[in-house]
C-alpha positions in Angstrom: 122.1 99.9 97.3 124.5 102.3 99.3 125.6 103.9 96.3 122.2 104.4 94.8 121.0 106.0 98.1 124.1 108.2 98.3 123.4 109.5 94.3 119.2 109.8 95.1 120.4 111.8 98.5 122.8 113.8 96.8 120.4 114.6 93.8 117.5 115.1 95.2 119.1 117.5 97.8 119.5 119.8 94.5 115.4 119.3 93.6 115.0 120.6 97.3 116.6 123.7 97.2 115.7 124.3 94.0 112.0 124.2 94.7 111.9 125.9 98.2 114.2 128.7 96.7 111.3 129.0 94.0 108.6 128.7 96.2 110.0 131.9 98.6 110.7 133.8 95.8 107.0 133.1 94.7 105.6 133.9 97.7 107.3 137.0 98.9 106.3 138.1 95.0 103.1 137.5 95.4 102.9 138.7 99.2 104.9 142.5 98.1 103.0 142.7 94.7 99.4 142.0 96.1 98.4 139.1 94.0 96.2 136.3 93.6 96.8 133.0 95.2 96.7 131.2 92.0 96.2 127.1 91.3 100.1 127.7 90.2 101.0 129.0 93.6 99.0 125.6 95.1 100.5 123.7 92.9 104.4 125.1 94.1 103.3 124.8 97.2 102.4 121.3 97.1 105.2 120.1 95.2 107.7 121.4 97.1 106.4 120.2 100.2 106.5 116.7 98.4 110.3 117.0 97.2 111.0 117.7 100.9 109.1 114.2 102.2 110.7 112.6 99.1 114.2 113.7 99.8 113.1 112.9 103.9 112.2 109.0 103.3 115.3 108.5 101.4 117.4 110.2 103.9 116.1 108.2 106.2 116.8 105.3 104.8 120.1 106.3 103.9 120.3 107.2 107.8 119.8 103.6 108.6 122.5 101.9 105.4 125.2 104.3 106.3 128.2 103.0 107.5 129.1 106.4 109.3 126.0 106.2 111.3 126.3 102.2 111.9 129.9 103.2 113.5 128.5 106.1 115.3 126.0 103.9 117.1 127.4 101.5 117.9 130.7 102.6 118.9 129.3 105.8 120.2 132.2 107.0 123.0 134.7 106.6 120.7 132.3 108.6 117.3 131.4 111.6 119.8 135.6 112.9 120.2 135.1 113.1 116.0 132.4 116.1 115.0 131.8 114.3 111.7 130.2 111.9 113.4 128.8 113.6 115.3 127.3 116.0 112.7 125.7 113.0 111.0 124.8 110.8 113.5 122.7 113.8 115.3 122.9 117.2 114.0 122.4 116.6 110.3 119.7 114.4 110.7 117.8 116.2 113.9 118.1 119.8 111.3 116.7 118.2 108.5 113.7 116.7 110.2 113.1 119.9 111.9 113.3 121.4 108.4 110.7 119.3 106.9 108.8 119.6 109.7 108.7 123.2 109.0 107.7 123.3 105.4 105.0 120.6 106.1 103.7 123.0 108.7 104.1 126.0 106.5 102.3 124.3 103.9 99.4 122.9 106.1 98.8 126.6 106.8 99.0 128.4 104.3 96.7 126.0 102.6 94.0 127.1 105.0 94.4 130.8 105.3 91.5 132.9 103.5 93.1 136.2 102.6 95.5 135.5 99.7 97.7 138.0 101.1 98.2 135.6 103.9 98.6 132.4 102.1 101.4 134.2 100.8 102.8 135.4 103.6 102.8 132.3 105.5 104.1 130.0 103.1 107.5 132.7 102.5 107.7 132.5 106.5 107.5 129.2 107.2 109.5 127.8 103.9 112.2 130.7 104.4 112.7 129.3 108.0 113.3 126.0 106.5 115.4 126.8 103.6 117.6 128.4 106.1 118.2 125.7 108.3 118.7 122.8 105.2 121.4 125.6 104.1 123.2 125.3 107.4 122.7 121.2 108.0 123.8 120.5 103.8 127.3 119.1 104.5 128.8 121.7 102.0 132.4 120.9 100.4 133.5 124.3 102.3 131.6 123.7 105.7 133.9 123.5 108.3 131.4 121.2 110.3 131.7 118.4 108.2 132.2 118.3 103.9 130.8 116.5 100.7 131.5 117.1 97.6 128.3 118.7 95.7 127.4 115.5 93.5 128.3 112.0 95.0 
């Protein structure tokens, strides 16, 4: 079951950023170019709110099967002196959340604003914010914080 969880994690991660890169682009398009709020635009909107709580649950769950966080826990004064642990014990995780709290938000929001200009403008706020801080919590393989290969 770990290794299923690690390849979903790892793979969906890719889904994430894909869509939330699309989605920004979108909306700073449509918010610079003066469009329409379109049912395409919803539709972005929504899926890529639902890739985030997708990737989210099995995070989560791979939060709770991971060995490096079972060690971290329970043998906590000894996993604080290594910032690996650390980084996925707390940081990681307490990013992430944050993150997905963030595009949920952004998308709750921008669903309800009138003025299409505005729908636009919130979504490319609130997503960009979020985008921004999964960038700096992915453990990249050249992060000096803590590293994974791209595809595990």
């Amino acid at each position: 079951m770990y290794q299923t969880l690690t390849f979903l994690h790892s793979l969906t991660r890719w889904l994430v950023l894909i869509s939330l890169m699309y989605t920004v682009y979108r909306s700073f398009k449509g918010y610079f170019s003066n469009r329409k709020f379109t049912g395409t635009d919803n539709a972005v909107r929504h899926w890529t709110a639902t890739i985030a709580h997708i990737q989210l649950i099995i995070g989560m769950i791979f939060y709770l099967k991971s060995p490096v966080i079972q060690y971290f826990w329970k043998n906590f004064n000894a996993a604080k002196e290594s910032f690996e642990h650390i980084f996925f014990g707390l940081i990681h995780i307490i990013l992430m959340v944050t993150a997905i709290s963030m595009i949920t938000i952004g998308s709750a929001l921008a669903k309800r604003k009138f003025p299409d200009r505005e729908k636009f403008k919130t979504m490319g706020i609130w997503f960009c914010i979020a985008l921004i801080i999964i960038l700096i919590a992915i453990p990249w393989p050249f992060s000096p914080f803590a590293n994974r290969p791209y595809f595990r």
